[in-house]
Chimera marker file (.cmm) of the C-alpha trace (Angstrom):
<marker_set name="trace">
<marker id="1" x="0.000" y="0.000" z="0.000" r="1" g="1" b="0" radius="0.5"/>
<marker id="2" x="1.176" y="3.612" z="-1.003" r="1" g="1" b="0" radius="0.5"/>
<marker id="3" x="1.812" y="5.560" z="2.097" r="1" g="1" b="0" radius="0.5"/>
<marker id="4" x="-1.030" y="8.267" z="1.067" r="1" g="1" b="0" radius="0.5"/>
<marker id="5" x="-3.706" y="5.476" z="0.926" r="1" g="1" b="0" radius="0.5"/>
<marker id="6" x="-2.190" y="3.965" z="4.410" r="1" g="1" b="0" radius="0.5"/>
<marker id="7" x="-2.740" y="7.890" z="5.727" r="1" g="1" b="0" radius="0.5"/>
<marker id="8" x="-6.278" y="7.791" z="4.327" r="1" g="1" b="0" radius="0.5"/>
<marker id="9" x="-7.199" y="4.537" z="5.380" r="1" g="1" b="0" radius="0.5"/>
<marker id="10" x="-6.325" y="5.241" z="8.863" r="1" g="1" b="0" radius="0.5"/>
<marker id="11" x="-8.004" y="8.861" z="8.963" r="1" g="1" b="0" radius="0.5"/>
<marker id="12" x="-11.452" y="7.354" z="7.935" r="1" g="1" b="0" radius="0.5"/>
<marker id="13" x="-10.840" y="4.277" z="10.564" r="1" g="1" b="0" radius="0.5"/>
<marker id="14" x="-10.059" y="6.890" z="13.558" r="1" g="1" b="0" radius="0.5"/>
<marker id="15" x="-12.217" y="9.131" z="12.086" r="1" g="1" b="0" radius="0.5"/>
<marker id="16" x="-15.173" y="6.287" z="12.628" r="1" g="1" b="0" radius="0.5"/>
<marker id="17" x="-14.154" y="5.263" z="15.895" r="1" g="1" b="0" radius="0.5"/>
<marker id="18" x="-14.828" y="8.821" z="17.392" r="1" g="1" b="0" radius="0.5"/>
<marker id="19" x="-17.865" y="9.415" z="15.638" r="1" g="1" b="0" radius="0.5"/>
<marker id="20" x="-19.742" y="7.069" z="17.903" r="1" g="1" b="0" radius="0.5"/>
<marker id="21" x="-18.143" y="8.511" z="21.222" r="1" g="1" b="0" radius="0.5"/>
<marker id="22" x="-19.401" y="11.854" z="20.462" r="1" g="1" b="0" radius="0.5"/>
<marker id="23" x="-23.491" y="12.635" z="20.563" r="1" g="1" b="0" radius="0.5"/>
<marker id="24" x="-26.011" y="13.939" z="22.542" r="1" g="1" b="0" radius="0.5"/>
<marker id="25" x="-28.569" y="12.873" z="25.371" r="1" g="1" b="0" radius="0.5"/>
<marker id="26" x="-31.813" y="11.926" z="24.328" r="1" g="1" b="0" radius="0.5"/>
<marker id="27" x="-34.366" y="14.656" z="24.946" r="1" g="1" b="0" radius="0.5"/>
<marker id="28" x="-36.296" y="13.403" z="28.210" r="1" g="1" b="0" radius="0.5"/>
<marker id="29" x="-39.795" y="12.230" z="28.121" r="1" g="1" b="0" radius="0.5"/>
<marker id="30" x="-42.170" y="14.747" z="30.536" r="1" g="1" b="0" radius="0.5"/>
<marker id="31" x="-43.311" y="11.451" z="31.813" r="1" g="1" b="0" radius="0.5"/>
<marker id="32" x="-40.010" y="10.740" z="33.532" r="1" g="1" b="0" radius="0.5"/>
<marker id="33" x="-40.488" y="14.125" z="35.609" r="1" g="1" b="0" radius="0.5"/>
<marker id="34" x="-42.604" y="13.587" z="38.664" r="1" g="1" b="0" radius="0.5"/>
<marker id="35" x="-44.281" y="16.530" z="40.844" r="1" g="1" b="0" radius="0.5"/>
<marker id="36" x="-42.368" y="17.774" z="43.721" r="1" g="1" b="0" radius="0.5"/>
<marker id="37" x="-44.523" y="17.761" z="47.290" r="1" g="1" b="0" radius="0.5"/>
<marker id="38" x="-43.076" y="19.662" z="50.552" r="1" g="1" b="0" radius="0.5"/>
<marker id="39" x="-45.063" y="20.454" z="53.555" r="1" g="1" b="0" radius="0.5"/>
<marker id="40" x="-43.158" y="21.509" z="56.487" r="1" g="1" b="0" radius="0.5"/>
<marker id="41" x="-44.778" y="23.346" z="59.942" r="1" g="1" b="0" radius="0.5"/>
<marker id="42" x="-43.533" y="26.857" z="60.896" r="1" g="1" b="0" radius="0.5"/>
<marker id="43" x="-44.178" y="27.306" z="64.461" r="1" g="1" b="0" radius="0.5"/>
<marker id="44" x="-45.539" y="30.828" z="65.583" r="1" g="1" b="0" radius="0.5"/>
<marker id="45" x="-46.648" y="32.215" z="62.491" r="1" g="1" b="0" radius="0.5"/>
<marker id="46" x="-50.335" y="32.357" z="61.474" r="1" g="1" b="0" radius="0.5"/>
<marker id="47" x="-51.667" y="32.236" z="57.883" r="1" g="1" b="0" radius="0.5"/>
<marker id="48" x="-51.542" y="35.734" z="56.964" r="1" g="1" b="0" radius="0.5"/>
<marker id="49" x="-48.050" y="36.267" z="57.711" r="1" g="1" b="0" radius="0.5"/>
<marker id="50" x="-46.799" y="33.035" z="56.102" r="1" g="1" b="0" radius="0.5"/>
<marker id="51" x="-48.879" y="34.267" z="52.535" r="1" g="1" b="0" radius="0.5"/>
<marker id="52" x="-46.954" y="37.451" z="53.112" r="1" g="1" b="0" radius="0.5"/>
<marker id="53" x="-43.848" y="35.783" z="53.637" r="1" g="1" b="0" radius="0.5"/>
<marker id="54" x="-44.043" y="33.539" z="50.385" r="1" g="1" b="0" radius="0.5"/>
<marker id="55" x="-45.162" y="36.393" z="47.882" r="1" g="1" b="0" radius="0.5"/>
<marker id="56" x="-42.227" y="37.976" z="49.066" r="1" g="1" b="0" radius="0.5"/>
<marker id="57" x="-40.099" y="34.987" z="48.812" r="1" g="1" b="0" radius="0.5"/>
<marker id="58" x="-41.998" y="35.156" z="44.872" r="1" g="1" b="0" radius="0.5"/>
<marker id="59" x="-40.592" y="39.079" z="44.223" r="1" g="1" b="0" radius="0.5"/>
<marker id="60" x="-37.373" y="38.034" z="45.531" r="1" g="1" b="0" radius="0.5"/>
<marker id="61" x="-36.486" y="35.146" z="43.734" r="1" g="1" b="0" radius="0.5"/>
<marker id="62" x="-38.114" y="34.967" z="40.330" r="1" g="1" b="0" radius="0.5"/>
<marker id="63" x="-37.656" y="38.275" z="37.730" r="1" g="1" b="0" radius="0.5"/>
<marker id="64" x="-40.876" y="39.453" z="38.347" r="1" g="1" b="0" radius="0.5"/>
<marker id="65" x="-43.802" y="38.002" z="40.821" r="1" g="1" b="0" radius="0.5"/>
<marker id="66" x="-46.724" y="40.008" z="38.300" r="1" g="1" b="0" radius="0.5"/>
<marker id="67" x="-45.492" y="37.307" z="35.611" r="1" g="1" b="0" radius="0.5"/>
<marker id="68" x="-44.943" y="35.031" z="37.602" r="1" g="1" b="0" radius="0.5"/>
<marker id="69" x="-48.123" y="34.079" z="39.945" r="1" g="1" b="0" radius="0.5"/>
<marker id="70" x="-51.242" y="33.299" z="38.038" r="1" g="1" b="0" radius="0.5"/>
<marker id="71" x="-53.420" y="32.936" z="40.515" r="1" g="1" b="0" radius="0.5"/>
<marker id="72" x="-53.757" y="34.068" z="44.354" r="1" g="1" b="0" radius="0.5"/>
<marker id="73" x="-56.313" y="34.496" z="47.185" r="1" g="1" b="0" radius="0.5"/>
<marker id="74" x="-55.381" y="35.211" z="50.395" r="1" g="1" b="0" radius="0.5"/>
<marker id="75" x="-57.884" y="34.244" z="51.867" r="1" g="1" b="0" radius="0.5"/>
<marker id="76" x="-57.899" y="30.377" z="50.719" r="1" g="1" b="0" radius="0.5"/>
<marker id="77" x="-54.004" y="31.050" z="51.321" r="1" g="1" b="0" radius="0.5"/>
<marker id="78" x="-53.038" y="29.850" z="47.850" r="1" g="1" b="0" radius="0.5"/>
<marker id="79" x="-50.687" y="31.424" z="45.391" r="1" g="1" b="0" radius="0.5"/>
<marker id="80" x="-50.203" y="29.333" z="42.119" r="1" g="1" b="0" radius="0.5"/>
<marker id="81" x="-47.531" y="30.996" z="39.459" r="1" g="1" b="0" radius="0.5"/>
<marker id="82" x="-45.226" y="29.563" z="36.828" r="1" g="1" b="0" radius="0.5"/>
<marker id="83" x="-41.447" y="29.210" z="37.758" r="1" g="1" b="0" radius="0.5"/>
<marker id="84" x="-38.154" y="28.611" z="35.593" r="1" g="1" b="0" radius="0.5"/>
<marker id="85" x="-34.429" y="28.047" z="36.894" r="1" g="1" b="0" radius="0.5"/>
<marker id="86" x="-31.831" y="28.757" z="34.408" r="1" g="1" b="0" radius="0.5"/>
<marker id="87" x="-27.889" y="27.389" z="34.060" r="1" g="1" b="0" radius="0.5"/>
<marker id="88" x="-28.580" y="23.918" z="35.078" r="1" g="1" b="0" radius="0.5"/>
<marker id="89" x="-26.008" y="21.398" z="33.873" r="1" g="1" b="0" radius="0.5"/>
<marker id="90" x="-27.221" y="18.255" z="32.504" r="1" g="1" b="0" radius="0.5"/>
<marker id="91" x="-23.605" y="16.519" z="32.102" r="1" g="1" b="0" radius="0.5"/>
<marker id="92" x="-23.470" y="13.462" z="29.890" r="1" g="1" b="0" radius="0.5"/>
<marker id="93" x="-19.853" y="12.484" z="30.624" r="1" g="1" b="0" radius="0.5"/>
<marker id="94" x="-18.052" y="14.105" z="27.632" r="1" g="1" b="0" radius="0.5"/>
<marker id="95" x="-21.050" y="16.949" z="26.831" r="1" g="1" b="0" radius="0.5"/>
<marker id="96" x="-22.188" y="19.838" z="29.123" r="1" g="1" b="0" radius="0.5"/>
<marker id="97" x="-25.125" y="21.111" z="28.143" r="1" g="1" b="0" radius="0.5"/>
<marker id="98" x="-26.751" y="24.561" z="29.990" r="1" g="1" b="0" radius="0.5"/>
<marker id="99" x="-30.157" y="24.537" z="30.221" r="1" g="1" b="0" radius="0.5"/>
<marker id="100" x="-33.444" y="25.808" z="31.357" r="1" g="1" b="0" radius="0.5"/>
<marker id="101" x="-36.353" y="23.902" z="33.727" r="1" g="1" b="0" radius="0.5"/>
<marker id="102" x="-39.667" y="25.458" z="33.665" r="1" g="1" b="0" radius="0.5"/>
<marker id="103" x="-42.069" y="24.573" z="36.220" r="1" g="1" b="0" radius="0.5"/>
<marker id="104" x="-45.855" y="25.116" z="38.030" r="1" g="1" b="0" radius="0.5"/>
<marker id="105" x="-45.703" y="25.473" z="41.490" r="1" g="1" b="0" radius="0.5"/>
<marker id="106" x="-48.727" y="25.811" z="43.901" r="1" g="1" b="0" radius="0.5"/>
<marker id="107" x="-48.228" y="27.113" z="47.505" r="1" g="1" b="0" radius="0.5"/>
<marker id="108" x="-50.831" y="26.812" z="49.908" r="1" g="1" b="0" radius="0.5"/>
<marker id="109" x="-50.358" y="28.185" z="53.572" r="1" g="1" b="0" radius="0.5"/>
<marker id="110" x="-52.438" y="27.702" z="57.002" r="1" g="1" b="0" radius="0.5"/>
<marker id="111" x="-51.132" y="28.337" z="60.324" r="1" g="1" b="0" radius="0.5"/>
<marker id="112" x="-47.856" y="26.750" z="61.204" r="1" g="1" b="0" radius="0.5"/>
<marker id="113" x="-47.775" y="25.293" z="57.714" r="1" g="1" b="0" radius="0.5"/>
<marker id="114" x="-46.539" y="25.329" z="54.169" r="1" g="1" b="0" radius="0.5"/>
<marker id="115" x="-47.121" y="23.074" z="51.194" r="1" g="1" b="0" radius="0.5"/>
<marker id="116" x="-45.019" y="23.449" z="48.187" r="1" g="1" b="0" radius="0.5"/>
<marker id="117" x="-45.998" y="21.612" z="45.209" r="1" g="1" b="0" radius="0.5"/>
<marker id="118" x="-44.061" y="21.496" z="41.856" r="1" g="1" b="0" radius="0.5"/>
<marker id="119" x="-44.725" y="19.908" z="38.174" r="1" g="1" b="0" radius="0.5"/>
<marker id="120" x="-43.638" y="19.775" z="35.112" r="1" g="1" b="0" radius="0.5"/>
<link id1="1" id2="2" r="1" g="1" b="0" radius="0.2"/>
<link id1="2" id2="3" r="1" g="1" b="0" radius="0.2"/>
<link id1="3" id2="4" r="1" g="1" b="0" radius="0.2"/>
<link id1="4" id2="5" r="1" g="1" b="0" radius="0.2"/>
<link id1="5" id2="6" r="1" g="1" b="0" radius="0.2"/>
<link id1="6" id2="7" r="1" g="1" b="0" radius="0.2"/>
<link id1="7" id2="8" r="1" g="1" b="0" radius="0.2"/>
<link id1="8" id2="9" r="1" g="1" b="0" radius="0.2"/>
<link id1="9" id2="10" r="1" g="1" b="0" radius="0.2"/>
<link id1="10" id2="11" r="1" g="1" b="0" radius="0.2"/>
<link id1="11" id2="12" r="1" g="1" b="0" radius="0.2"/>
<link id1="12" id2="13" r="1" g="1" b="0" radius="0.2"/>
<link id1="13" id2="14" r="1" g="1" b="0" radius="0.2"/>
<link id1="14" id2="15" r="1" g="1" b="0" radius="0.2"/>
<link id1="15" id2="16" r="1" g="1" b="0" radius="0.2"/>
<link id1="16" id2="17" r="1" g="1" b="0" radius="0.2"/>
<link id1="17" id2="18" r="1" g="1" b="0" radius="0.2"/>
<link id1="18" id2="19" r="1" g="1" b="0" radius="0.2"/>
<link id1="19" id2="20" r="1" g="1" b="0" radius="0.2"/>
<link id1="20" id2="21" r="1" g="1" b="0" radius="0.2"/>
<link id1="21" id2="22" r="1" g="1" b="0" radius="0.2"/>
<link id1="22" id2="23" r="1" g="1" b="0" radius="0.2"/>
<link id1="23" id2="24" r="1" g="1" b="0" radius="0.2"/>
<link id1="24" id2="25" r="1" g="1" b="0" radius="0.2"/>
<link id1="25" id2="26" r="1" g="1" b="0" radius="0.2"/>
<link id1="26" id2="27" r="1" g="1" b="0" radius="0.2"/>
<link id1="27" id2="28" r="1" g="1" b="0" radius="0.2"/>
<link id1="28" id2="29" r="1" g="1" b="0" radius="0.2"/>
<link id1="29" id2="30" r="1" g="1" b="0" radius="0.2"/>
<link id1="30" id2="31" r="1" g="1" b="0" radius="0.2"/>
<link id1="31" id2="32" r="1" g="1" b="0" radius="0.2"/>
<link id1="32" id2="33" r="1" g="1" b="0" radius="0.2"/>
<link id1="33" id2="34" r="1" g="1" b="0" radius="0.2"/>
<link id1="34" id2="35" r="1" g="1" b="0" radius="0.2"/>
<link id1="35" id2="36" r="1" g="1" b="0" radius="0.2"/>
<link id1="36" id2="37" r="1" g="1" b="0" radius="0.2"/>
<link id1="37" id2="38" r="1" g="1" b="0" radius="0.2"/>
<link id1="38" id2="39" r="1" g="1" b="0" radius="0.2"/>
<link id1="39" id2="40" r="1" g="1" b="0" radius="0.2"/>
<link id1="40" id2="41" r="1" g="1" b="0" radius="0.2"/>
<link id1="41" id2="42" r="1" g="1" b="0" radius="0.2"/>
<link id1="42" id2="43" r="1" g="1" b="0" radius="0.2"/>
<link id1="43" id2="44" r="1" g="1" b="0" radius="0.2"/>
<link id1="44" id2="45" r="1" g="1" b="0" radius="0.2"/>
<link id1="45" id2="46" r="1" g="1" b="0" radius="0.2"/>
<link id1="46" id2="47" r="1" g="1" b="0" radius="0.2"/>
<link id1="47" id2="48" r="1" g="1" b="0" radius="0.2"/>
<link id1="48" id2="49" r="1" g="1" b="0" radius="0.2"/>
<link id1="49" id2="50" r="1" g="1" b="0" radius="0.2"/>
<link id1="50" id2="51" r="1" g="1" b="0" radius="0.2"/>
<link id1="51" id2="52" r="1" g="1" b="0" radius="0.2"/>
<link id1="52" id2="53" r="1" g="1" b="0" radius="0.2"/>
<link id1="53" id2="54" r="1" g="1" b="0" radius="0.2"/>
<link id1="54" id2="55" r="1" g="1" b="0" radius="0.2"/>
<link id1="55" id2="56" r="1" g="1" b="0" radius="0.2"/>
<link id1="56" id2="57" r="1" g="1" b="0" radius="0.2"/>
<link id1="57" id2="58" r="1" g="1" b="0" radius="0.2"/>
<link id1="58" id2="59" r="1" g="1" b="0" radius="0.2"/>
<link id1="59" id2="60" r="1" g="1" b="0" radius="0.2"/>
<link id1="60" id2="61" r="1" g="1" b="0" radius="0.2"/>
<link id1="61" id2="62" r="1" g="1" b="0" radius="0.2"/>
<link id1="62" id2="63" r="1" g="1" b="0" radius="0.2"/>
<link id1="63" id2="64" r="1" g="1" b="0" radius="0.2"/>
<link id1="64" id2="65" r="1" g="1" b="0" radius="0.2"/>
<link id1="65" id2="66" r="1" g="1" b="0" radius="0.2"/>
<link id1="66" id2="67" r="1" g="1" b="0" radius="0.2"/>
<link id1="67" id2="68" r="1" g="1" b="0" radius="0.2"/>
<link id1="68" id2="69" r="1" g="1" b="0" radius="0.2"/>
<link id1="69" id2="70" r="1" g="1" b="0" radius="0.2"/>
<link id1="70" id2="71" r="1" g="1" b="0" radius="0.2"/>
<link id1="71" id2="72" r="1" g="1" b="0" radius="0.2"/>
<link id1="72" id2="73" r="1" g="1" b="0" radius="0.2"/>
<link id1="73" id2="74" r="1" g="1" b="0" radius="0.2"/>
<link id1="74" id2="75" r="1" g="1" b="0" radius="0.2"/>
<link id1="75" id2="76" r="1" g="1" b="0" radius="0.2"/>
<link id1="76" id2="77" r="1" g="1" b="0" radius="0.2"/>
<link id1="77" id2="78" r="1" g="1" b="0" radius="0.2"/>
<link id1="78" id2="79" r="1" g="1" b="0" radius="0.2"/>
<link id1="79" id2="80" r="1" g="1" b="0" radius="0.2"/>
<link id1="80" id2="81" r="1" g="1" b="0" radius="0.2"/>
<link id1="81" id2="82" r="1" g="1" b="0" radius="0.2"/>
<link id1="82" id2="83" r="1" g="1" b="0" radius="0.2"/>
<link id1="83" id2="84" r="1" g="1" b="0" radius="0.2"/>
<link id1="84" id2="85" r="1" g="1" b="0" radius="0.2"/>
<link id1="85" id2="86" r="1" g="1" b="0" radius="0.2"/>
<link id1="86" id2="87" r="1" g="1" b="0" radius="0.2"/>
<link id1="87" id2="88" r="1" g="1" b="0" radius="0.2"/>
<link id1="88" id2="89" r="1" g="1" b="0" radius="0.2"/>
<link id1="89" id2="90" r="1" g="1" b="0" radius="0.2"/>
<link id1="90" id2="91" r="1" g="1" b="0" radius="0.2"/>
<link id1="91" id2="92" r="1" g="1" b="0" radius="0.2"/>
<link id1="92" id2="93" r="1" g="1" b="0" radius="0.2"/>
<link id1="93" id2="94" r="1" g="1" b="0" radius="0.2"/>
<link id1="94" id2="95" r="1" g="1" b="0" radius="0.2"/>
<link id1="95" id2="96" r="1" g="1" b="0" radius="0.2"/>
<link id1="96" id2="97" r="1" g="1" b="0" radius="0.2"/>
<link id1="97" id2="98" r="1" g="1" b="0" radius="0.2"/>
<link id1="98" id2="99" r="1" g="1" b="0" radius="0.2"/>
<link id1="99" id2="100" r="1" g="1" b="0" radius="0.2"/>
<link id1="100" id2="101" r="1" g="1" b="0" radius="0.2"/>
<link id1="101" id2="102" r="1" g="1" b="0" radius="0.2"/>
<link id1="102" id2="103" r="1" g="1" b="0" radius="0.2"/>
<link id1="103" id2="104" r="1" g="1" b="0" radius="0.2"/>
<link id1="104" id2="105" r="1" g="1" b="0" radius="0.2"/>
<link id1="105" id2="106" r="1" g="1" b="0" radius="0.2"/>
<link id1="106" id2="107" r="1" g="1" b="0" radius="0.2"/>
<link id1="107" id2="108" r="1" g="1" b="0" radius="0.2"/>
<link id1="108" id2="109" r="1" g="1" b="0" radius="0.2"/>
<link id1="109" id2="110" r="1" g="1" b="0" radius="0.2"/>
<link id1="110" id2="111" r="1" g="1" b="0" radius="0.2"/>
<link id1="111" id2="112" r="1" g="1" b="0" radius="0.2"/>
<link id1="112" id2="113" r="1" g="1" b="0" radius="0.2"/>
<link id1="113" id2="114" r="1" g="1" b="0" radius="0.2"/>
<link id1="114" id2="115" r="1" g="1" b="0" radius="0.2"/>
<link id1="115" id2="116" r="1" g="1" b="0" radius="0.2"/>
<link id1="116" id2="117" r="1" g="1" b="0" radius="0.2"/>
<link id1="117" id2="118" r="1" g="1" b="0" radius="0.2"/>
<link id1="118" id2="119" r="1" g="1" b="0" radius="0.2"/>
<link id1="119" id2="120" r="1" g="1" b="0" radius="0.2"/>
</marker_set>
């Protein structure tokens, strides 16, 4: 064999063997995402003061709480808005890829008590 052919021959080989290491995760089905529940007690407060607390926690944390929450009423002590959480990682081994989660979250309060719930 002619030493350009050999050079050739060996190119397309490597250049095979790589091809397969290289590629991206498969996109995830929503079905593999399940709903996030928290409920914790916070001793002392009563339920106005906790619905206070978490629409501030809202404006604080999120870009803007008006485009955020979709739907509140203090007096059922539920607040239910749209959140999103940006630079997460997902790291397949040799590919970083940022991205962006999106999520509904409803928060209902009473006294002493928050529930959190999050979905896709």
């Amino acid at each position: 064999m002619k030493l350009p052919t050999l050079i050739l021959l060996s190119a397309l080989i490597i250049g095979l063997l790589l091809s397969g290491c290289i590629n991206t995760p498969a996109p995830a089905d929503q079905s593999d995402y399940s709903a996030f529940d928290y409920v914790t007690n916070i001793d002392g407060f009563n339920k106005d003061a906790l619905y206070d607390g978490v629409e501030l926690w809202i404006a604080e944390n999120f870009k803007s709480a008006k485009h955020v929450i979709d739907f509140e009423n203090k007096e059922q002590g539920i607040i239910i808005g749209n959140g999103s959480v940006s630079g997460i990682i997902l790291d397949g081994g040799m590919v970083k890829l940022p991205e962006d989660a999106s999520f509904k979250m409803k928060v209902e309060v009473r006294d002493n008590k928050i529930r959190l719930r999050a979905y896709p």
